[in-house]
N, C-alpha and C positions, 0 to 999 in steps of 0.2 A: 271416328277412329283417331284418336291421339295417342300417343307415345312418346317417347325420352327418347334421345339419340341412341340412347345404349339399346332401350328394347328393341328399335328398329333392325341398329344393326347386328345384335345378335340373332334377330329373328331371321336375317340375309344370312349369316353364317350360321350356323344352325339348319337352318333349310338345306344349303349348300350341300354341306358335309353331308345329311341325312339323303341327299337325294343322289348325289355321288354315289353312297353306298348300296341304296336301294340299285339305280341304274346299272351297275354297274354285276350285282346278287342277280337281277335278271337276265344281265347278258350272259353272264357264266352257267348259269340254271340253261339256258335256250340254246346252252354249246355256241357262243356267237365270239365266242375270245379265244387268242390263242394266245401263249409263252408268252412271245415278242410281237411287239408294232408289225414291224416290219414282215411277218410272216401272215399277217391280214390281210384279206380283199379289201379293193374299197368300200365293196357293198360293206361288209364287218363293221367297218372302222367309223363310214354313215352310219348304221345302226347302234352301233357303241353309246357314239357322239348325243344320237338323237333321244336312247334312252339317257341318261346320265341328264340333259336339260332338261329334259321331259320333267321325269322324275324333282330335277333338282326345283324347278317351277310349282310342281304340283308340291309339294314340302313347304315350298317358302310360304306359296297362296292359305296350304294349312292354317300353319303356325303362326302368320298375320291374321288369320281370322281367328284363332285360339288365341292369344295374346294379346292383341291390340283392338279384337274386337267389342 
């Protein structure tokens, strides 16, 4: 597995953003967002959090194996 600084870190942003969006397309799909922060349970705001990494993880792990594999 070798790469250039740039593939690497594009491949960290690039995941990022993609997994952001994904987490984030589910949580709205699952009714799990509201408006504002602040009008969240905690539970919500856990579950927000843990899709959005999830996600943002499962993108990077991707596209380091598609790119630098």
């Amino acid at each position: 597995m070798t790469g250039t600084l740039f593939e690497i870190l594009m491949v960290i942003a690039l995941g990022t953003f993609g997994g952001a969006c994904f987490g984030l397309l589910i949580g709205y799909v699952a009714r799990l967002q509201n408006p504002e922060w602040f009008l969240m349970s905690r539970r919500e705001k856990y579950l927000n959090c843990t899709l959005v990494l999830v996600c943002s993880a499962l993108c990077i792990a991707e596209l380091a194996w598609y790119v630098l594999g």
